[in-house]
N, C-alpha and C positions, 0 to 999 in steps of 0.2 A: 565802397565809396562812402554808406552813411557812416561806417565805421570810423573812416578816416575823419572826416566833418565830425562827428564824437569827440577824437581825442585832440583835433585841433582847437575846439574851444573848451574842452577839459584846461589843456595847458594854457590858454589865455585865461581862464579865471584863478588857475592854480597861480600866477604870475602876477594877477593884476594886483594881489595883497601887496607882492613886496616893491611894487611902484609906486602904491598908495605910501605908504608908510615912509619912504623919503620926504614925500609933502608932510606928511603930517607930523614927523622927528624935525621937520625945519619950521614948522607953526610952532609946535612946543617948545624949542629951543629958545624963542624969542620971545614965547607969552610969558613960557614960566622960570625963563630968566637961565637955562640949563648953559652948563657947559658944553668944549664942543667933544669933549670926554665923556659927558653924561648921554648928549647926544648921540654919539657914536654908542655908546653901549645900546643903546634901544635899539640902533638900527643891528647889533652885534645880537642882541637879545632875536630879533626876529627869524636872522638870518638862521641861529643855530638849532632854535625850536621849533622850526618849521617843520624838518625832516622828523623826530618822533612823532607828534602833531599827526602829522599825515599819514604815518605809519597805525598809531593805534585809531586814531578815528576812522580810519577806512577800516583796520580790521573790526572795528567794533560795529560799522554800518553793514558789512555784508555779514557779520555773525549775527544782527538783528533787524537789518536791514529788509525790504521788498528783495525779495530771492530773482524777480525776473530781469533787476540790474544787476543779478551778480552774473554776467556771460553766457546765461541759462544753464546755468549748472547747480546744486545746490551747494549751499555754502556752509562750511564745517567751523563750529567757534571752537577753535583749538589753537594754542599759542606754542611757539612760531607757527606760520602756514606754512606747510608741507611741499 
């Protein structure tokens, strides 16, 4: 059960960047005069560098990370995980 409550707001804040970032590709589109091609690109830009992003910064958090968040197991910094 707290496991679950974990990864339910895991993935509400893993989420909540890319709601944010709609607001904020339509504030910049208007302040700094952008296209809606330039626009679209940021929001293209977030979309696709999310997934490495999250890929190496979490390998890099549990390879140097507090060990007692990695699922109680020790964590091996070794690329790819295994």
């Amino acid at each position: 059960m707290e496991a679950d409550f974990t990864a339910n707001v895991a993935d509400l804040l893993d989420f909540f960047d890319f709601f944010l970032i709609g607001y904020v590709a339509a504030a910049l589109t208007k302040q700094w005069s952008l296209t809606y091609l330039e626009g679209g690109a940021i929001l293209l830009a977030s979309g696709i560098g999310a997934p490495p992003g999250a890929f190496f910064w979490g390998w890099l958090g549990d390879a140097s990370g507090d060990e007692r968040c990695s699922s109680g197991r020790r964590s091996r910094s070794r690329w790819p995980p295994a």
